[in-house]
PQR file of N, CA, C, O and H, with PARSE charges and radii, in Angstrom:
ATOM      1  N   UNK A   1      69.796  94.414 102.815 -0.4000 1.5000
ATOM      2  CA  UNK A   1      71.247  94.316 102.948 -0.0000 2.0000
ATOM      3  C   UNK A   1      71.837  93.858 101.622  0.5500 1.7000
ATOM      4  O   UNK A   1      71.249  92.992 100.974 -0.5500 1.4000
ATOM      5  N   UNK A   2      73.074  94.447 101.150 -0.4000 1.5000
ATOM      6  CA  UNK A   2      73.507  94.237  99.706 -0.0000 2.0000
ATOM      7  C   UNK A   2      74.391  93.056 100.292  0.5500 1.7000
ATOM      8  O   UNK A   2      74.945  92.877 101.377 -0.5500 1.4000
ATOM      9  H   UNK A   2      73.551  95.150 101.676  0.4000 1.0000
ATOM     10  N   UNK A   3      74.263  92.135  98.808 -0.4000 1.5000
ATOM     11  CA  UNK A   3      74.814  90.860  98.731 -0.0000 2.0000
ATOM     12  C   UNK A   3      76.182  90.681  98.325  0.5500 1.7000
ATOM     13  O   UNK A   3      76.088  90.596  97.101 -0.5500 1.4000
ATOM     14  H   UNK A   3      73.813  92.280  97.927  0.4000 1.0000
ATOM     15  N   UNK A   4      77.287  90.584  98.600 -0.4000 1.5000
ATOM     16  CA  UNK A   4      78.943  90.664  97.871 -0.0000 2.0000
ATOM     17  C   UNK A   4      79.078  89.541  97.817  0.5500 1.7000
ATOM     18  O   UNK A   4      79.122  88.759  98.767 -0.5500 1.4000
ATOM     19  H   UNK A   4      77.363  90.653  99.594  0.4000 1.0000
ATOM     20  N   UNK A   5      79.202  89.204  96.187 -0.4000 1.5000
ATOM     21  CA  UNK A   5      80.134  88.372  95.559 -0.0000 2.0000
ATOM     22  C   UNK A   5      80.931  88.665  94.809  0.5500 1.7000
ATOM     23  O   UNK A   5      80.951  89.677  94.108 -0.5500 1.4000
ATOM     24  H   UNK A   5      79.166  89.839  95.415  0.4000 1.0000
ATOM     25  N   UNK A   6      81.974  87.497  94.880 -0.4000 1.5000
ATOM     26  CA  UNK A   6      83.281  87.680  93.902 -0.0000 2.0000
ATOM     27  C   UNK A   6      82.777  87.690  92.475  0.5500 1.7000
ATOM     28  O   UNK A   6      81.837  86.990  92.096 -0.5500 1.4000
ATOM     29  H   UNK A   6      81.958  86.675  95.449  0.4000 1.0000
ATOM     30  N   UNK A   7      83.539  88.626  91.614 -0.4000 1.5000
ATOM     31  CA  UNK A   7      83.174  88.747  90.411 -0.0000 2.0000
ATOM     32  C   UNK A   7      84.127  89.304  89.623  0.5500 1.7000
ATOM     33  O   UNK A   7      84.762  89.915  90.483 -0.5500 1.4000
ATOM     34  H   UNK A   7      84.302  89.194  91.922  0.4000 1.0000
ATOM     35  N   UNK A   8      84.680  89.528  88.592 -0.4000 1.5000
ATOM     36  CA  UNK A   8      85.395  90.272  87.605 -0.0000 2.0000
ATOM     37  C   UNK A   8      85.581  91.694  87.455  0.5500 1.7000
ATOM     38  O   UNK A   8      84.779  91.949  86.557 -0.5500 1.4000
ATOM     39  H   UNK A   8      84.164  89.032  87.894  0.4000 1.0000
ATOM     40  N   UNK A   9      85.941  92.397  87.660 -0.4000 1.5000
ATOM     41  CA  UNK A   9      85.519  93.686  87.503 -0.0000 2.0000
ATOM     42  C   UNK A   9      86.018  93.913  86.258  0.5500 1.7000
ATOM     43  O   UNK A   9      87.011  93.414  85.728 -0.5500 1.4000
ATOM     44  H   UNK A   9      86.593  92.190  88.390  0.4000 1.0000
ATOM     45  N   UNK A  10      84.696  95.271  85.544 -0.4000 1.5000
ATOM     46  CA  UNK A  10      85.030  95.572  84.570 -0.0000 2.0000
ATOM     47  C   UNK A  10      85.472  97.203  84.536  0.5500 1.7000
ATOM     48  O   UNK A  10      85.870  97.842  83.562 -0.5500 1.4000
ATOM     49  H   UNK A  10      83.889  95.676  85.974  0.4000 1.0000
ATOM     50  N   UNK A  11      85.288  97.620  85.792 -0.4000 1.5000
ATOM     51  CA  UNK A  11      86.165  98.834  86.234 -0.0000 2.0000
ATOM     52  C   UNK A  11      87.851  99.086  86.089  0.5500 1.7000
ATOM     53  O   UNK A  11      88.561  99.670  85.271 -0.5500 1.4000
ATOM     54  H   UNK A  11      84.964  97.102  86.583  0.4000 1.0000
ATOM     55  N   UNK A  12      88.043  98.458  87.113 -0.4000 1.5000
ATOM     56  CA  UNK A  12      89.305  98.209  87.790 -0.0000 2.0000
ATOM     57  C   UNK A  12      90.138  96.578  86.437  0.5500 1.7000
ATOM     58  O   UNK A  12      90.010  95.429  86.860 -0.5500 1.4000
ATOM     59  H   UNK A  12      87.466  97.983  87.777  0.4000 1.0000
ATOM     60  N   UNK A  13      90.622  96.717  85.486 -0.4000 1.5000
ATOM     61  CA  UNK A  13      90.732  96.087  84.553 -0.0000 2.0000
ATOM     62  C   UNK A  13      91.752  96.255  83.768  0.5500 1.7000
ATOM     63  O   UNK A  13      91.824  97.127  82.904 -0.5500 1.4000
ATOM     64  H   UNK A  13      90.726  97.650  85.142  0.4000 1.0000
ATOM     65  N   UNK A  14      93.036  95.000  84.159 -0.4000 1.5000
ATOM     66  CA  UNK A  14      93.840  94.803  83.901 -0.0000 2.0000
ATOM     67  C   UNK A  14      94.019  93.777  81.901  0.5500 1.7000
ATOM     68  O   UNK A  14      94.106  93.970  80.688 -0.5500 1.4000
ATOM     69  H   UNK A  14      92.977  94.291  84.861  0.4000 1.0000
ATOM     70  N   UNK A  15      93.963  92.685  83.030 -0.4000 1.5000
ATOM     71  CA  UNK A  15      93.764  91.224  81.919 -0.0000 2.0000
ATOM     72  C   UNK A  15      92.219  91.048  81.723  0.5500 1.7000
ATOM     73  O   UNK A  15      91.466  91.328  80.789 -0.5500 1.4000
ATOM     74  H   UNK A  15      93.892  92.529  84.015  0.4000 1.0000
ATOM     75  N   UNK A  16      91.975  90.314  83.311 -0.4000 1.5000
ATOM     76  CA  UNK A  16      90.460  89.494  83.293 -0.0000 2.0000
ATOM     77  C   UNK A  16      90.027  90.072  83.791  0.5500 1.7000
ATOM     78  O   UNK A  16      88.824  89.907  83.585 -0.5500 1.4000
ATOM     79  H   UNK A  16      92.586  90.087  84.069  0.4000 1.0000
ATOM     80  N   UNK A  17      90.317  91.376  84.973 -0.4000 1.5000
ATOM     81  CA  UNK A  17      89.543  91.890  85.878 -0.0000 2.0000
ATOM     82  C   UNK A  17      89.340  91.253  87.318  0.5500 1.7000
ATOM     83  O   UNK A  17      88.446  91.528  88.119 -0.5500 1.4000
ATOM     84  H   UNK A  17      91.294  91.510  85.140  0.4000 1.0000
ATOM     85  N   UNK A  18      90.602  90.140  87.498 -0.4000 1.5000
ATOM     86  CA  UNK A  18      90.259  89.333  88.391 -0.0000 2.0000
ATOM     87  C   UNK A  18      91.082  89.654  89.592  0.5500 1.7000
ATOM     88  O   UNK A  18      90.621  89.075  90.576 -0.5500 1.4000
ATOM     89  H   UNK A  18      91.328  89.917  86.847  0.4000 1.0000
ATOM     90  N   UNK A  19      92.068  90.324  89.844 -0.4000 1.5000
ATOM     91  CA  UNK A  19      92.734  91.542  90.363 -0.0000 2.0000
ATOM     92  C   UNK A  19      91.592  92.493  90.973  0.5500 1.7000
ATOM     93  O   UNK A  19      91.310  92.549  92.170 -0.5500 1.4000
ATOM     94  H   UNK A  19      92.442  90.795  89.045  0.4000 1.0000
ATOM     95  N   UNK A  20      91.026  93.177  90.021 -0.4000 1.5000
ATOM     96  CA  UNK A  20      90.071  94.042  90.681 -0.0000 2.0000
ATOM     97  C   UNK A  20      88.952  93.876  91.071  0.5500 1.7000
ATOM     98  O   UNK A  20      88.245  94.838  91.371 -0.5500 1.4000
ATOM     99  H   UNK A  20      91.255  93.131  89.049  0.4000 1.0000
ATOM    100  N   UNK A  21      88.514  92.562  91.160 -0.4000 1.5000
ATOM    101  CA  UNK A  21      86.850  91.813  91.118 -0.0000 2.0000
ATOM    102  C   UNK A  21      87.439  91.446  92.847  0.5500 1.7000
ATOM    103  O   UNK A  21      86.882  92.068  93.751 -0.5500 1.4000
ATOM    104  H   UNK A  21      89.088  91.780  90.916  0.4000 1.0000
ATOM    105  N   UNK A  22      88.587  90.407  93.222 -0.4000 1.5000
ATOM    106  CA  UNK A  22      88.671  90.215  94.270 -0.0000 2.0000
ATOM    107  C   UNK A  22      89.471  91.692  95.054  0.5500 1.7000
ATOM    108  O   UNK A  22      89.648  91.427  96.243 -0.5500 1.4000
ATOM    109  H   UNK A  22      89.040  89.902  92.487  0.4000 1.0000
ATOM    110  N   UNK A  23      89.808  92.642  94.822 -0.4000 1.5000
ATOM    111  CA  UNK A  23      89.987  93.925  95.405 -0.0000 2.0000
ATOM    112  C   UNK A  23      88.981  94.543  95.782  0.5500 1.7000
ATOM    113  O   UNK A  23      89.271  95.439  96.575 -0.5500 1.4000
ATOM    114  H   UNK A  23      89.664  92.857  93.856  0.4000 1.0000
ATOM    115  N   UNK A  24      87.670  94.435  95.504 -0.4000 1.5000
ATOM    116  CA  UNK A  24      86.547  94.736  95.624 -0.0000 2.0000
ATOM    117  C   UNK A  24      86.029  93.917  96.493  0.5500 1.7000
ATOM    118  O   UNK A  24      85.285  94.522  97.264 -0.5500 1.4000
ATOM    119  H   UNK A  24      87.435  93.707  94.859  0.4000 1.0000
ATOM    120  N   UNK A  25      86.088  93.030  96.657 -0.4000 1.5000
ATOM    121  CA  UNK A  25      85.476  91.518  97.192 -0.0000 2.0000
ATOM    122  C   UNK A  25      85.805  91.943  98.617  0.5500 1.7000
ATOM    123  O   UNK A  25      84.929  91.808  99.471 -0.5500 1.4000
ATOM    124  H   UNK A  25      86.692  92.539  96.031  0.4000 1.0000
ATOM    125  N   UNK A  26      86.878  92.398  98.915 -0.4000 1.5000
ATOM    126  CA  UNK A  26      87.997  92.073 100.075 -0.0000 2.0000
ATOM    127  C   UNK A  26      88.376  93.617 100.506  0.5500 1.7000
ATOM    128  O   UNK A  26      89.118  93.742 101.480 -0.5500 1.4000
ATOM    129  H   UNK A  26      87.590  92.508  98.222  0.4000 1.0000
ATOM    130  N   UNK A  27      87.941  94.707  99.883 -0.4000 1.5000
ATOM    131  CA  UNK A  27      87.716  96.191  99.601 -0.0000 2.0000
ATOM    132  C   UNK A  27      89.586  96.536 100.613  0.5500 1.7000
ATOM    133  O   UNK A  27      89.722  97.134 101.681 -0.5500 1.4000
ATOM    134  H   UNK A  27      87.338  94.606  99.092  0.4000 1.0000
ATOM    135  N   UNK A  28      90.902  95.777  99.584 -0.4000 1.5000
ATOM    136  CA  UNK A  28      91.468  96.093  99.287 -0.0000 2.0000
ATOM    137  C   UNK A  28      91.971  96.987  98.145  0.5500 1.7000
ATOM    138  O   UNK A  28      91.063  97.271  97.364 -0.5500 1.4000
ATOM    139  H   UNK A  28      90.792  95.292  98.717  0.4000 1.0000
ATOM    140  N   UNK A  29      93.428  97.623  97.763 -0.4000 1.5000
ATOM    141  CA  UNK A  29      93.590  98.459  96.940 -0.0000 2.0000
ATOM    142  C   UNK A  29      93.942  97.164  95.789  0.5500 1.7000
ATOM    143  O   UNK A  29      94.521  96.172  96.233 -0.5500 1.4000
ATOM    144  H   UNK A  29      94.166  97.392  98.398  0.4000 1.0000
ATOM    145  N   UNK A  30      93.611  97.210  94.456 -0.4000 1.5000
ATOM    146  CA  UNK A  30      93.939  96.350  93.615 -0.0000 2.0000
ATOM    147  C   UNK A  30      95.416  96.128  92.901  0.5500 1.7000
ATOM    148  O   UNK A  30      95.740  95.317  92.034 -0.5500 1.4000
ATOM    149  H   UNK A  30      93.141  98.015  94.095  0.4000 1.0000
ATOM    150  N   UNK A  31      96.262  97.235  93.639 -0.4000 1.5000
ATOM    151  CA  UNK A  31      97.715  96.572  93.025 -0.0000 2.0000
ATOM    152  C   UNK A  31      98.016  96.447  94.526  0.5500 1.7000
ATOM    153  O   UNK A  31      99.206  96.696  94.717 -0.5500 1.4000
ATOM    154  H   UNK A  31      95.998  97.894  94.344  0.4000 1.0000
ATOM    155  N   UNK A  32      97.431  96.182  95.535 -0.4000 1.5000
ATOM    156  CA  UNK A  32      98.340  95.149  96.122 -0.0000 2.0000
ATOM    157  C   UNK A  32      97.501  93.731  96.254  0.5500 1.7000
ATOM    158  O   UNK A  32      97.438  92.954  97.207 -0.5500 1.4000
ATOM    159  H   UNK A  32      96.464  95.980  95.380  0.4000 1.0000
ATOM    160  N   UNK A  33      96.956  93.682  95.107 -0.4000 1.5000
ATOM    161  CA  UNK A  33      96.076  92.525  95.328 -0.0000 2.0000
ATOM    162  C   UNK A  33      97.095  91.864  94.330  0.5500 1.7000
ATOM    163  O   UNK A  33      97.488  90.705  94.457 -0.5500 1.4000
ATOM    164  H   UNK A  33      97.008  94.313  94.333  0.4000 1.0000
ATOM    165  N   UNK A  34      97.550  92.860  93.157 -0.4000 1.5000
ATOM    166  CA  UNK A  34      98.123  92.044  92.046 -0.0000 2.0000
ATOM    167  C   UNK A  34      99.330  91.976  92.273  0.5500 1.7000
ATOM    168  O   UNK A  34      99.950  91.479  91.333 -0.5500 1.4000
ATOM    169  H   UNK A  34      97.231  93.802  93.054  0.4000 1.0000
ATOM    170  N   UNK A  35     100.016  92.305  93.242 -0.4000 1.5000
ATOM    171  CA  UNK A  35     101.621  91.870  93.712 -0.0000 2.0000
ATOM    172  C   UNK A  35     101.404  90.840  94.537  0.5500 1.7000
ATOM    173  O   UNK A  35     102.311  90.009  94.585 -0.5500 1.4000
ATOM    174  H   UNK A  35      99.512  92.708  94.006  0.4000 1.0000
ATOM    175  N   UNK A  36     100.253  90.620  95.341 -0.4000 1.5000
ATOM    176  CA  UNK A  36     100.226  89.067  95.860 -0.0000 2.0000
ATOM    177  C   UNK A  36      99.922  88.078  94.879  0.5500 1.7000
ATOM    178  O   UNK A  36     100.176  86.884  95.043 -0.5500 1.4000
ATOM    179  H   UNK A  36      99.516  91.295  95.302  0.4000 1.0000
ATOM    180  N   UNK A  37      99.263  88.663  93.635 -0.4000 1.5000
ATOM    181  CA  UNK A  37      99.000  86.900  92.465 -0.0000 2.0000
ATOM    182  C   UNK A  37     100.674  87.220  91.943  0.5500 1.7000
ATOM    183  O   UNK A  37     101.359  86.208  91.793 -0.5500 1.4000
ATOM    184  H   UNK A  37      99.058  89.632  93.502  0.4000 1.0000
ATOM    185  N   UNK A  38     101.290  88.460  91.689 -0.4000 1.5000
ATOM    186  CA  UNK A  38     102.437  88.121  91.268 -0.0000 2.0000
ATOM    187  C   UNK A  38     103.642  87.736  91.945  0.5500 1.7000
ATOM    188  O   UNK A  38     104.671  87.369  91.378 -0.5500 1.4000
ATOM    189  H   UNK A  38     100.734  89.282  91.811  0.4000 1.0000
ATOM    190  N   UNK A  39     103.415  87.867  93.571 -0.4000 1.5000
ATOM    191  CA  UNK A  39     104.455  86.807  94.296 -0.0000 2.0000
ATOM    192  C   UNK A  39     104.664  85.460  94.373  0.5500 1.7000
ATOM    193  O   UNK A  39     105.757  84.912  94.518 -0.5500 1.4000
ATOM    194  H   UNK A  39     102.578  88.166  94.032  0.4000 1.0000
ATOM    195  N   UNK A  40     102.932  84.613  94.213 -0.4000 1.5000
ATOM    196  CA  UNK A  40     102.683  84.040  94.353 -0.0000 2.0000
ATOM    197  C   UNK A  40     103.014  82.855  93.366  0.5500 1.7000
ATOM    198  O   UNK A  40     103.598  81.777  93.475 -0.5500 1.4000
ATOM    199  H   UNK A  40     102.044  85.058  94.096  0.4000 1.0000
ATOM    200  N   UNK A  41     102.258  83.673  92.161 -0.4000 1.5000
ATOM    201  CA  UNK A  41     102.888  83.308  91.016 -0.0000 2.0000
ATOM    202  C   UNK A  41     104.656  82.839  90.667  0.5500 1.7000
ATOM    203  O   UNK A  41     105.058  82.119  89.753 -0.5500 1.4000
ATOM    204  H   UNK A  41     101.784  84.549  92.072  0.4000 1.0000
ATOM    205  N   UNK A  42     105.218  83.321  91.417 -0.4000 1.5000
ATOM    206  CA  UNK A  42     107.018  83.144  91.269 -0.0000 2.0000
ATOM    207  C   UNK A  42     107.284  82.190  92.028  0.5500 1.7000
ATOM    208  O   UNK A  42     108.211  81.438  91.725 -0.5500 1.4000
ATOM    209  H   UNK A  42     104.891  83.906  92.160  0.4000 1.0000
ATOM    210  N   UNK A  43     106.519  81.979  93.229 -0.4000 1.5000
ATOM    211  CA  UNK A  43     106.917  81.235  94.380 -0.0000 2.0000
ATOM    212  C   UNK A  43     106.053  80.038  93.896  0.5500 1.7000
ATOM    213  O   UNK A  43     104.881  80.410  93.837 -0.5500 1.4000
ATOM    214  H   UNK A  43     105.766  82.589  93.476  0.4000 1.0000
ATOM    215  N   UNK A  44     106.201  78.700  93.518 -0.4000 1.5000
ATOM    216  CA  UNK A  44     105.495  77.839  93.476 -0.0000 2.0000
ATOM    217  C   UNK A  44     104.583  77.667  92.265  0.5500 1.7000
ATOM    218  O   UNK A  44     104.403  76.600  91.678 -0.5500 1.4000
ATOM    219  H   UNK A  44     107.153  78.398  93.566  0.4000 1.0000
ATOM    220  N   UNK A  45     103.955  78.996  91.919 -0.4000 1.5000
ATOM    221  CA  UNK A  45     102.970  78.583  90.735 -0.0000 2.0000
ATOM    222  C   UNK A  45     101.961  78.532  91.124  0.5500 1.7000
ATOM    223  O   UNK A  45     101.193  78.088  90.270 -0.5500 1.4000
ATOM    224  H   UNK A  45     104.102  79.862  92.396  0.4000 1.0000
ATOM    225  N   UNK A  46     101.457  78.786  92.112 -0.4000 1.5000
ATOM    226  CA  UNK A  46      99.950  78.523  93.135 -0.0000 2.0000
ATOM    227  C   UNK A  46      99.271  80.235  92.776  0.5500 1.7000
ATOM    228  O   UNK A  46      98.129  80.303  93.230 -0.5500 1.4000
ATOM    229  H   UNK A  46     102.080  79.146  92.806  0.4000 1.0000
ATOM    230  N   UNK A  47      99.611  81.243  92.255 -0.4000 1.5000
ATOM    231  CA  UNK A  47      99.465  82.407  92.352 -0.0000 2.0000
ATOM    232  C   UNK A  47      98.402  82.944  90.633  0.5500 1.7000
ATOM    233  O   UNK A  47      97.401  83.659  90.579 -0.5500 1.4000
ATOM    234  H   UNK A  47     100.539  81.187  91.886  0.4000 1.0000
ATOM    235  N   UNK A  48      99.213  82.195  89.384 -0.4000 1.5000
ATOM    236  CA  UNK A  48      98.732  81.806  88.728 -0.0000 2.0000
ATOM    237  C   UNK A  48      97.634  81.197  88.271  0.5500 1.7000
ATOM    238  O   UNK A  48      96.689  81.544  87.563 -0.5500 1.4000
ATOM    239  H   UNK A  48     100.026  81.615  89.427  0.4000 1.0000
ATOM    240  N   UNK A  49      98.137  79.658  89.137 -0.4000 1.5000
ATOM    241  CA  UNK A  49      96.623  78.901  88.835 -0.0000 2.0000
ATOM    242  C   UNK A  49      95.668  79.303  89.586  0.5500 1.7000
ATOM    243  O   UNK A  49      94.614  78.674  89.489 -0.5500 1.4000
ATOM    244  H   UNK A  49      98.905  79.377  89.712  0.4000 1.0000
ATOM    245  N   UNK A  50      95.721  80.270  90.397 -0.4000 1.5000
ATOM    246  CA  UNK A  50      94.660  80.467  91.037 -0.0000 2.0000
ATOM    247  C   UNK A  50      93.997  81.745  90.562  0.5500 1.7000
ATOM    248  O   UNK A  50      92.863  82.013  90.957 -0.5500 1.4000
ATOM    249  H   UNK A  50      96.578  80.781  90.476  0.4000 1.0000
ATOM    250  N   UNK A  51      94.532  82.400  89.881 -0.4000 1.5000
ATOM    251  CA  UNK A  51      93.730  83.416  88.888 -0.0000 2.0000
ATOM    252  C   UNK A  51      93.299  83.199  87.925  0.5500 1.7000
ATOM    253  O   UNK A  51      92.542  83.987  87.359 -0.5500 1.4000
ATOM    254  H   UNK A  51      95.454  82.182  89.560  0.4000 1.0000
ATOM    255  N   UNK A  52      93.697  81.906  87.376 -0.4000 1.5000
ATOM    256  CA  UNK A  52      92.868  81.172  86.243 -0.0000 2.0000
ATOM    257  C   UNK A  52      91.956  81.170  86.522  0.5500 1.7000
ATOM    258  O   UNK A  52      91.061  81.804  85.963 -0.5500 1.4000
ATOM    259  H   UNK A  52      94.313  81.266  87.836  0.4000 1.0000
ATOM    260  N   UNK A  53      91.767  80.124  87.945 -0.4000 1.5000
ATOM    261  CA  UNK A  53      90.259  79.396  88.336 -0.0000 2.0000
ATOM    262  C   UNK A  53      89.224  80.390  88.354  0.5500 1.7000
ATOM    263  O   UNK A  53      88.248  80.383  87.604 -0.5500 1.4000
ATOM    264  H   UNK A  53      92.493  79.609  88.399  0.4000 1.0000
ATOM    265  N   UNK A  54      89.529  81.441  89.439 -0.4000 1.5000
ATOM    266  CA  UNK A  54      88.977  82.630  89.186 -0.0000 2.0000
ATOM    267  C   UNK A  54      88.601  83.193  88.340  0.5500 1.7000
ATOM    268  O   UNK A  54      87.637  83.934  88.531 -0.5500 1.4000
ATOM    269  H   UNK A  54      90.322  81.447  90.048  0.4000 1.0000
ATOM    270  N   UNK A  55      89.286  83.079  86.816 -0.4000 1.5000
ATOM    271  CA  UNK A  55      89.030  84.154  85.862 -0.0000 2.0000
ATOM    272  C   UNK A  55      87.895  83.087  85.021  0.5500 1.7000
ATOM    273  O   UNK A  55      87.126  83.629  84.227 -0.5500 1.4000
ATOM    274  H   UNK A  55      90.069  82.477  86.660  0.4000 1.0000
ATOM    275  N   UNK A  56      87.828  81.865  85.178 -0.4000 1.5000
ATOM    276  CA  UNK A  56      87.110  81.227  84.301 -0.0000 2.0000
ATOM    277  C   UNK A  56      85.989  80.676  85.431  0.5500 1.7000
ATOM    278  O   UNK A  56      85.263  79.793  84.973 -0.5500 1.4000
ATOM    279  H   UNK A  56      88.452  81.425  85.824  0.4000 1.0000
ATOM    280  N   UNK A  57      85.830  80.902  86.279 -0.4000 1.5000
ATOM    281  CA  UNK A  57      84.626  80.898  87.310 -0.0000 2.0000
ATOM    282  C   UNK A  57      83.683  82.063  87.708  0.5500 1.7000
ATOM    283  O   UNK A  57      82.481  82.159  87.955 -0.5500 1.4000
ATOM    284  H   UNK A  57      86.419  81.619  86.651  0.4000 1.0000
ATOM    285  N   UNK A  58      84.593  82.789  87.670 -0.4000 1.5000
ATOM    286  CA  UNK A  58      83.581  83.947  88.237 -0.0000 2.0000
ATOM    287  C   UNK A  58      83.115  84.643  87.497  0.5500 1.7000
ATOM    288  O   UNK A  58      83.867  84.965  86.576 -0.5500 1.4000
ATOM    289  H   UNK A  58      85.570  82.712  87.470  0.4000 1.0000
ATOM    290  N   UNK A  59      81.811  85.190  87.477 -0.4000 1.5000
ATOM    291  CA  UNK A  59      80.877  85.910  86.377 -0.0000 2.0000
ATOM    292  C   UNK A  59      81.473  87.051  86.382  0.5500 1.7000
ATOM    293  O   UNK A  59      81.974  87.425  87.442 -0.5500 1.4000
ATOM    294  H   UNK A  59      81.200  84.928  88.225  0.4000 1.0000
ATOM    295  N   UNK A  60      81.566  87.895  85.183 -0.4000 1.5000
ATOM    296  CA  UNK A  60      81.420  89.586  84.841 -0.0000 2.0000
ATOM    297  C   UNK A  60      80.540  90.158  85.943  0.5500 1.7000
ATOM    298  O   UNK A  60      79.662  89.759  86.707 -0.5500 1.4000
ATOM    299  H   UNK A  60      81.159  87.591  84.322  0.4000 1.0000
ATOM    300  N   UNK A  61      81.185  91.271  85.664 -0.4000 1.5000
ATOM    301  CA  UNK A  61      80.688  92.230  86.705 -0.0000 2.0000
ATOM    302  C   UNK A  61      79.127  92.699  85.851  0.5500 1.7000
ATOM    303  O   UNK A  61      78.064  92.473  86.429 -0.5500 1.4000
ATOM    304  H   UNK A  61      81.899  91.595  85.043  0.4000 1.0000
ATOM    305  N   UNK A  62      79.131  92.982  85.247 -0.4000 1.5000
ATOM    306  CA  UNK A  62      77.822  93.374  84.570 -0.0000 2.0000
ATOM    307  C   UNK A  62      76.531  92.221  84.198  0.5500 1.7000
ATOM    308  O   UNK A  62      75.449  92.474  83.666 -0.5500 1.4000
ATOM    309  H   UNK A  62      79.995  93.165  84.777  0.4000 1.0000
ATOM    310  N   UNK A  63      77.087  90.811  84.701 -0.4000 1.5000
ATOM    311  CA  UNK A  63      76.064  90.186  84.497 -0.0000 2.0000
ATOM    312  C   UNK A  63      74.889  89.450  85.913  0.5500 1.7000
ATOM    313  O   UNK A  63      73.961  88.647  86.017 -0.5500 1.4000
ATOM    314  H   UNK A  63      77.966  90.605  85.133  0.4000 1.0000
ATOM    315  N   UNK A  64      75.667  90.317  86.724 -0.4000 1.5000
ATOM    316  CA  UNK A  64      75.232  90.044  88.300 -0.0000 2.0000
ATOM    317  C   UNK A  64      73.518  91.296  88.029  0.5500 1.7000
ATOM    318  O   UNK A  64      72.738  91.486  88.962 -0.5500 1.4000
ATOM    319  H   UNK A  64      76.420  90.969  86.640  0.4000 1.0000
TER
END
């Protein structure tokens, strides 16, 4: 059985890939993944920091 973890994608690759790493994750489409970090982002600021954490936590896709 294949293992899914969150990761970066280097496919689907915007900024960090962190848009398309959790679009994959969640085998949503990746711009509506990135209109929820960018709602999120407006509303509060919670949308942002949370693609940071992500982008500086989660490994590349190519190093899995």
């Amino acid at each position: 059985m294949d293992e899914y973890r969150l990761h970066l994608s280097s496919k689907d690759k915007k900024l960090g890939g962190v848009c398309g790493g959790v679009a994959e994750y969640f085998d949503f489409d990746p711009t509506i993944v990135r209109v929820f970090f960018l709602f999120f982002s407006f509303v509060g600021g919670g949308g942002l920091l949370l693609y940071l954490i992500i982008w500086l936590v989660a490994p590349k896709e190519d190093t899995l």
